[in-house]
C-alpha positions in Angstrom: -10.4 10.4 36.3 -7.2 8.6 36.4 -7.8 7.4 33.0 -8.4 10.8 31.7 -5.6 12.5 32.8 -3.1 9.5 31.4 -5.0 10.5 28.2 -4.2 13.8 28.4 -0.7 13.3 29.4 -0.3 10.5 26.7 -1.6 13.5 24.2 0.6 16.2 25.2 3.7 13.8 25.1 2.5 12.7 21.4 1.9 16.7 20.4 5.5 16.9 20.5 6.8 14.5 18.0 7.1 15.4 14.6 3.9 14.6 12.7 5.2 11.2 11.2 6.0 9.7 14.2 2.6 10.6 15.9 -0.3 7.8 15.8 -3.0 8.9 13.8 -5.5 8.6 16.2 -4.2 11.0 18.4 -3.7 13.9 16.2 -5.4 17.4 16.7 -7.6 18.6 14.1 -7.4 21.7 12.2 -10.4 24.0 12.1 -11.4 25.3 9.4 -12.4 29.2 9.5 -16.3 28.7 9.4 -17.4 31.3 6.6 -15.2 30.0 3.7 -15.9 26.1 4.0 -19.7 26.3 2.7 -18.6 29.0 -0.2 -16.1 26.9 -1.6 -18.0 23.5 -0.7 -20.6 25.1 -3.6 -17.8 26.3 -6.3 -16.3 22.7 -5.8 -20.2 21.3 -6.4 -20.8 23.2 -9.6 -17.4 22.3 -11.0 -18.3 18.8 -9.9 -22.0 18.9 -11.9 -20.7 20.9 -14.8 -18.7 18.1 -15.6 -16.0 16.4 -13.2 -12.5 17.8 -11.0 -9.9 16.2 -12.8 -6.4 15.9 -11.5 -5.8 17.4 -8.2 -6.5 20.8 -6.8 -4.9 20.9 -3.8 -5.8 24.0 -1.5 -2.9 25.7 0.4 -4.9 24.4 3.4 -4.3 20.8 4.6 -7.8 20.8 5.2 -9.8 20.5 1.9 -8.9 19.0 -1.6 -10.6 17.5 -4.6 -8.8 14.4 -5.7 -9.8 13.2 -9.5 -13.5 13.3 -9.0 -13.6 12.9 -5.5 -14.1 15.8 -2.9 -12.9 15.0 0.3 -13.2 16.8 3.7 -10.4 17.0 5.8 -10.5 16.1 9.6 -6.7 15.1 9.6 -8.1 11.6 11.6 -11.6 11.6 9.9 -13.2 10.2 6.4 -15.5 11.9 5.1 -17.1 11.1 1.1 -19.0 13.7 -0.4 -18.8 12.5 -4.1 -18.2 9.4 -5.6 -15.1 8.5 -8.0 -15.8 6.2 -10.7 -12.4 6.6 -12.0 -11.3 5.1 -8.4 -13.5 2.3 -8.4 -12.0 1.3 -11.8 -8.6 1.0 -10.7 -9.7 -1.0 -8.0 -12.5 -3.4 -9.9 -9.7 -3.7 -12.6 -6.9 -4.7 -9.7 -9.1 -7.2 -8.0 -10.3 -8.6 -12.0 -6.6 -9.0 -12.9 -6.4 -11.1 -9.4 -9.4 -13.2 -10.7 -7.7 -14.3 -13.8 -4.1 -15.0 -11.7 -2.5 -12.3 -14.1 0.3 -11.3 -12.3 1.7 -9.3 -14.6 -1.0 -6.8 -14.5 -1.0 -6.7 -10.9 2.6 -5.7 -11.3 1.9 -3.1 -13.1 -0.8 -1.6 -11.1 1.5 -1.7 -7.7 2.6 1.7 -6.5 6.5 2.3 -7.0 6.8 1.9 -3.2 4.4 -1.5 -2.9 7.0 -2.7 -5.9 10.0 -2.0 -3.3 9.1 -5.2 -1.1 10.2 -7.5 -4.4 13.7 -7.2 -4.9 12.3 -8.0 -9.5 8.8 -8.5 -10.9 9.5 -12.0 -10.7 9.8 -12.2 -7.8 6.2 -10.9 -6.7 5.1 -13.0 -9.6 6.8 -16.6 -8.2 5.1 -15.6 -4.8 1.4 -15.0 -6.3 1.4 -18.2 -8.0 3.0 -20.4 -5.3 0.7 -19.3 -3.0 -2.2 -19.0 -5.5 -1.7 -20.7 -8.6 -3.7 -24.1 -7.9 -6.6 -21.9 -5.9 -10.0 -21.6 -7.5 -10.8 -17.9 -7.5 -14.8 -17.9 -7.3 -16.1 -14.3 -6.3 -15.3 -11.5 -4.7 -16.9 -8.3 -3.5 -15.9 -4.8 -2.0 -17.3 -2.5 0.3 -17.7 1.7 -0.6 -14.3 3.5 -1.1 -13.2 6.1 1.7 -10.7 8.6 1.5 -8.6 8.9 4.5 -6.6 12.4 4.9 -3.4 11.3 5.9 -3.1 7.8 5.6 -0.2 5.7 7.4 0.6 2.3 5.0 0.4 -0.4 7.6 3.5 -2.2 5.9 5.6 0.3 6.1 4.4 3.0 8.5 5.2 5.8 6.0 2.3 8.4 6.1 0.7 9.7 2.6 -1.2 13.1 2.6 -4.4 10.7 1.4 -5.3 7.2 0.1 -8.4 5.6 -1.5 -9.0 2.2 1.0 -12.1 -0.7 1.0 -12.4 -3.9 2.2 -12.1 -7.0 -0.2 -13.9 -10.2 0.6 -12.5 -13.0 -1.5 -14.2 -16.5 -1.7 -11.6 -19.3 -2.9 -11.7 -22.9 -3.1 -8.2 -25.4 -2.7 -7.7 -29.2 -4.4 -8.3 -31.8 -2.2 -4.7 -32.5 -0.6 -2.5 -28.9 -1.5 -3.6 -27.1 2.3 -3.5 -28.3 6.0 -7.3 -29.2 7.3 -7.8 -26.2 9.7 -6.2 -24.0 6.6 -8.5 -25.3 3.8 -11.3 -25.1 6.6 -10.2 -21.2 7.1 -10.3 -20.9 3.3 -13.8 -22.1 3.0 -14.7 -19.6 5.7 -13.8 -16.4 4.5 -10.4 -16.1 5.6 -9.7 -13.6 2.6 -12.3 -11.6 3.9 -11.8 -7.7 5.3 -8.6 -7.7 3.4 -7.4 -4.4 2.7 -6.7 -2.5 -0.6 -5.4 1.1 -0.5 -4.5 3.1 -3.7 -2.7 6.3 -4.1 -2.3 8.8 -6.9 0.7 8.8 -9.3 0.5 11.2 -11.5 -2.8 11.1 -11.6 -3.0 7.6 -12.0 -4.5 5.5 -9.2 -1.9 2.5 -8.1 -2.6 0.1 -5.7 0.0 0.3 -2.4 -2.2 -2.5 -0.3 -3.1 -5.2 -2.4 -5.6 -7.1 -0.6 -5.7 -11.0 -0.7 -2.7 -10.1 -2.9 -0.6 -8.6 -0.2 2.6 -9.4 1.3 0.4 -9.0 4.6 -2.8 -11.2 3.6 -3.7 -14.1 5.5 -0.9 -17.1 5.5 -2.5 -20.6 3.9 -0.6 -23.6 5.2 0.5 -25.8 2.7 -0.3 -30.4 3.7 3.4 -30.7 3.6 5.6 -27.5 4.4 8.8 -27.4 2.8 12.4 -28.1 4.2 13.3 -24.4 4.5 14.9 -22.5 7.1 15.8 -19.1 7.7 18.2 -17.4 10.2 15.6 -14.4 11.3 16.5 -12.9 14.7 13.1 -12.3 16.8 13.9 -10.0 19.6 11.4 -10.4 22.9 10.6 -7.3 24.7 8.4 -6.9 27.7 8.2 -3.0 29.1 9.7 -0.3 27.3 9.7 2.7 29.6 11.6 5.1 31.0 9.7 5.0 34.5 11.4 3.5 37.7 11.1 0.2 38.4 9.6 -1.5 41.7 11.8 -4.8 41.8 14.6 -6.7 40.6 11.5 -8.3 38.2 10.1 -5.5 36.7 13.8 -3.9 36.2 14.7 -7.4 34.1 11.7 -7.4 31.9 12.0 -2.9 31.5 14.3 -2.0 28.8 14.2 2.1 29.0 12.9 4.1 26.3 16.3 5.1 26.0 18.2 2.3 25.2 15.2 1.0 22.9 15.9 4.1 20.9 19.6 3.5 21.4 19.0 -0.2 19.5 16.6 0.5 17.2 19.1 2.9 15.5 22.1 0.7 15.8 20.0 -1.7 14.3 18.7 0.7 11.8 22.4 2.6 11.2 23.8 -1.8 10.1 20.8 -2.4 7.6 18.5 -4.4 9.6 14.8 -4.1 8.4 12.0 -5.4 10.6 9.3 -8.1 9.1 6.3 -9.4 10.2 5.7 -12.9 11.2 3.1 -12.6 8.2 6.2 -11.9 6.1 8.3 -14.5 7.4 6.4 -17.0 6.4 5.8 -15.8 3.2 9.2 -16.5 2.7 9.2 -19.8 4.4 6.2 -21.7 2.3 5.9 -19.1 -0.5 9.9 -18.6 -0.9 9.7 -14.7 -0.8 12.7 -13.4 -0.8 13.2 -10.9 2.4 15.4 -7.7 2.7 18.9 -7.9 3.8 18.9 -8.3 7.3 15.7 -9.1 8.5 14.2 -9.3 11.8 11.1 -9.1 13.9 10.4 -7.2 17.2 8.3 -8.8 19.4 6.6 -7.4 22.8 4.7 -9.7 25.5 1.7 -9.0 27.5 0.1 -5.9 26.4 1.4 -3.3 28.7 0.5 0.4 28.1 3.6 1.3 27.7 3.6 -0.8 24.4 1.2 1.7 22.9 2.5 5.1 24.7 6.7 4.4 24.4 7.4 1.6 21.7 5.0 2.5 19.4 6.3 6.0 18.8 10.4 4.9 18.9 9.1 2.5 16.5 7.5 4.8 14.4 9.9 7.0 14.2 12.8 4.4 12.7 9.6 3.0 10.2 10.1 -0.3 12.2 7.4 -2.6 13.1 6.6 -4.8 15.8 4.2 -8.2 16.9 2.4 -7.3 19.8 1.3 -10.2 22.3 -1.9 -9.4 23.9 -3.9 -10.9 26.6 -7.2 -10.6 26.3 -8.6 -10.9 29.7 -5.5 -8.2 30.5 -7.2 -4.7 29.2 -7.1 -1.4 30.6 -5.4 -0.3 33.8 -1.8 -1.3 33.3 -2.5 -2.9 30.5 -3.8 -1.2 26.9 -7.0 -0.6 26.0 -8.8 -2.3 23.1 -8.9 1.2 21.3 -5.4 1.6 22.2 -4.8 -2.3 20.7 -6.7 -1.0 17.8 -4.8 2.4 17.1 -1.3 -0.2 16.8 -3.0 -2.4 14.1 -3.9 0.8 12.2 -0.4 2.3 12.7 1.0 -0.8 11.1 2.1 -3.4 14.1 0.8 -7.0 14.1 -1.1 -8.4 17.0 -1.0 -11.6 18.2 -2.6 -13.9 20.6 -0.3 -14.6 24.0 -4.1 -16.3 25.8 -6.9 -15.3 27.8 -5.2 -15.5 31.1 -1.5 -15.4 30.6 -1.5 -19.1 31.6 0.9 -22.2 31.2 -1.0 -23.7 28.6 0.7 -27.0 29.0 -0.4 -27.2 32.6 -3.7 -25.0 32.7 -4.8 -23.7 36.3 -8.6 -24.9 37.9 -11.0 -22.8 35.7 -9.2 -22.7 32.7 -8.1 -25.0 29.8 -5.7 -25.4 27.5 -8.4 -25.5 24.5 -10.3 -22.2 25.6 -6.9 -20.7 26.6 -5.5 -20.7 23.0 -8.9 -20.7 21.3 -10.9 -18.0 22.9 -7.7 -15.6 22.7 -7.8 -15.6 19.0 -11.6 -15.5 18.9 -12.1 -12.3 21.1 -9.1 -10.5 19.2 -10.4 -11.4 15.8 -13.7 -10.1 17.1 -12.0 -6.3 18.2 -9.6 -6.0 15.3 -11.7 -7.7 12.6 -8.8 -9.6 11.1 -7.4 -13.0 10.9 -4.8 -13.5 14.0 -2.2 -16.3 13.0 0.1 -16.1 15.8 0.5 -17.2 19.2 3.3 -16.9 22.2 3.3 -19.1 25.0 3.3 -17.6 28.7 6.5 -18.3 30.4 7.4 -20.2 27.4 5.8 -23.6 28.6 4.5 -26.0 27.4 8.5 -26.5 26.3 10.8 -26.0 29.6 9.3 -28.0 32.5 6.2 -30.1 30.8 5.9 -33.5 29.2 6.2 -34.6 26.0 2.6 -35.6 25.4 1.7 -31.9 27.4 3.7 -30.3 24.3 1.9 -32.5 22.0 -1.6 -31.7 23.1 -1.0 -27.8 22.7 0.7 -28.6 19.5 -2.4 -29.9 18.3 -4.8 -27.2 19.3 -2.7 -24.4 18.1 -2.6 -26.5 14.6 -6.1 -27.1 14.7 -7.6 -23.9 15.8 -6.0 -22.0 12.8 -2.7 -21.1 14.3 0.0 -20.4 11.6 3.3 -19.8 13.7 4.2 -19.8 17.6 6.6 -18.4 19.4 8.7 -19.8 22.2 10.3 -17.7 25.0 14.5 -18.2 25.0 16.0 -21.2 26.1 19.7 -20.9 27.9 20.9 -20.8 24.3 19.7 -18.3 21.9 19.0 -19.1 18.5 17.7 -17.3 15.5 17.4 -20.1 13.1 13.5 -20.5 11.8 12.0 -23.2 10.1 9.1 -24.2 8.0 8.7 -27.7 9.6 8.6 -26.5 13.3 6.5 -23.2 13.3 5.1 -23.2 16.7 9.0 -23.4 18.0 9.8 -20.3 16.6 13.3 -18.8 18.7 13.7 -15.6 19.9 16.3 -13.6 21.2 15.6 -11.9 25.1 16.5 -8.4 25.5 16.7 -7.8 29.4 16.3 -4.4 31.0 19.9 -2.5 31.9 21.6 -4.4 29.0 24.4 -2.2 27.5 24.2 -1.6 24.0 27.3 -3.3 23.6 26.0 -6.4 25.1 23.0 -5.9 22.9 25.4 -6.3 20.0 27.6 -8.9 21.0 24.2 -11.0 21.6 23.0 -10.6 18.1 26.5 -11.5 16.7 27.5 -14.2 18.5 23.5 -16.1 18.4 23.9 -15.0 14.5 27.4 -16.9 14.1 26.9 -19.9 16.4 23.7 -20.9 14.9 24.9 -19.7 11.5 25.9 -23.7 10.7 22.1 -25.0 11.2 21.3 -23.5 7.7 
């Protein structure tokens, strides 16, 4: 009962935003008036038969439109095929054959203006494809049936489109003996291009390709055998509770920064050009040398709380920010999300990330747990929810790196590295730092952001961690 009526308060708060800032699994549908839907369902089937819909004819209703070929019914949160589209599936079979023969410049040309935005010239996309491609063996691939979703939020960007075309692809690929890391190439040969996604959109009534799959800025990370000297100052804020609730102690008032004041942040941040990334993204750009947008910089949350999913997700939505969520899997429901809840942040675009079973030291695992089943089974049981790849891991009170040995480091070094783990990240030291590298990914710094912290202290934070560690570069 409890459950329910958070639901129902969690719905009514959402009802009030505008309708780009709401998650699309919350959103009411319309009804459609019952005696016109079957009358114009059979006009649309005879113009179907009698020889195709080309174009678009797009109904004053939000409810029900023919796209080139394809009818779609229109549940705002629902997919629903009717017809197929051959004209769809060609874009995408010629997309994914372009990939196959490593022509870039095709795939270029078949972005979406607004996919084309993340590369600051074609070159640029093209230098990324073919570092991180050029000496992979492409062997197969394969795609599951096209659905139309009506709207459609782009997970890399959060913008909502009134519809997209979206499939899985599953991408076999081979590496030379020597180019990736052992648990990367073992990934590789695994399927780890597999359930990528690839979403196209209409262009005057062309079909262009806005998710790109195994091409994507956002597809699975491989791990170069010797990462290069590169690093990059990218501030990673760490959040815990974002809420505007009271607090029951001087703990839970640290680790709550009010709705408020995230707001308050997010638009200063916003208002001086800062443009949140990925952890996907950053390392795009530190072993595929992407270049990323001016001012760049990740938002990170710990633990999983509910209030990730019913006050940071919306704030972010609303500034088209993104953020890496931390979940513990043995931590769901209650105070904590739910797994559909988990779910709906993926779909809306935020990256989730492993932070253990138990919220554990990992470095000096409790009776009952270990540091192998801690960090393995985390990413296991997430990657079995969310069907996707999870690269990234947090450590829990940021041990194994301010009170344990060196050789307790070194053994959760080595799982993380050999159960798949791209990046880590650590939780603040005294000093904060914001410098990245490509050599010392699972010691990635971040920046604390403690609850009742002015804005102005916010600010001077970021400035003065900016311009101390500025000389490490």
């Amino acid at each position: 009962m409890q459950e329910a009526a958070g639901m129902k308060e969690n719905a009514q708060l959402t009802e009030e935003l505008p309708l780009e800032q709401q998650p699309l699994v919350v959103r009411q549908r319309h009804v459609f008036p019952g005696v016109l839907l079957p009358l114009i369902l059979i006009v649309l089937c005879l113009l179907f038969l009698s020889g195709g819909i080309l174009g678009i004819i797009y109904y004053q209703w939000p409810f029900l439109s023919a796209i080139n070929g394809l009818i779609i019914s229109g549940d705002q949160s629902q997919t629903s095929v009717i017809a197929p589209s051959p004209v769809i599936d060609r874009a995408a079979i010629r997309f994914m054959e372009a990939m196959m023969h490593k022509d870039w410049t095709t795939l270029w040309s078949m972005l979406y203006p607004d996919a084309q935005q993340f590369w600051q010239v074609e070159s640029d996309f093209m230098h990324f494809e073919q570092v991180k491609f050029g000496s992979l063996k492409f062997i197969s691939y394969k795609d599951s049936s096209i659905r139309i979703q009506h709207p459609w939020r782009d997970p890399d960007t959060t913008q909502v489109y009134p519809y997209a075309a979206i499939l899985s692809v599953f991408l076999q690929a081979s590496a030379p003996k020597g180019l990736l890391s052992a648990p990367s190439n073992l990934a590789l040969e695994q399927g780890l291009f597999n359930n990528t996604l690839l979403a196209l959109v209409q262009n005057h009534g062309a079909w262009q390709v806005l998710i790109a799959g195994p091409a994507d800025l956002e597809a699975p990370i491989l791990v170069p055998a010797s990462p290069p000297a590169v690093r990059l100052m990218v501030p990673i804020f760490m959040y815990h509770h974002i809420s505007n609730q009271p607090t029951r102690d001087l703990l839970d008032y640290n680790l709550t920064v009010t709705t408020t004041d995230f707001d308050q942040q997010l638009t200063w941040l916003q208002q001086h050009g800062y443009h949140s990334i990925s952890q996907t993204e950053l390392f795009d750009a530190l072993y595929y040398g992407k270049v990323l947008p001016a001012h760049p910089m990740i938002l990170s949350f710990d633990d999983g709380y509910e209030d990730a999913y019913t006050d940071a997700l919306p704030v972010l939505l609303a500034h088209h920010y993104r953020g890496v969520f931390y979940v513990v899997t043995h931590l769901i429901g209650g105070s904590y999300m739910t797994w559909d809840q988990v779910r709906a942040l993926a779909q809306d675009g935020m990256q989730i990330s492993s932070h253990t079973v138990h919220h554990v030291n990992v470095g000096f695992p409790p009776s009952g747990t270990s540091t192998a089943s801690e960090i393995l089974l985390s990413k296991q049981t997430l990657e079995k929810q969310l069907d996707q790849a999870i690269q990234f891991f947090c450590y829990p009170y940021g041990e194994p790196f301010h009170h344990d040995s060196i050789a307790q480091q070194q053994i959760v070094l080595a799982d993380l590295f050999n159960d798949g783990y791209v990046g880590a990240t650590l939780d603040p030291f005294s000093i904060f730092s914001a410098v990245q590298g490509a050599q010392s990914p699972y010691q990635l710094n971040r920046i604390r952001v403690s609850g009742g912290e002015s804005l102005n202290s916010f600010i001077g934070i970021l400035n003065t961690t900016l311009s101390i560690r500025g000389y490490m570069l």
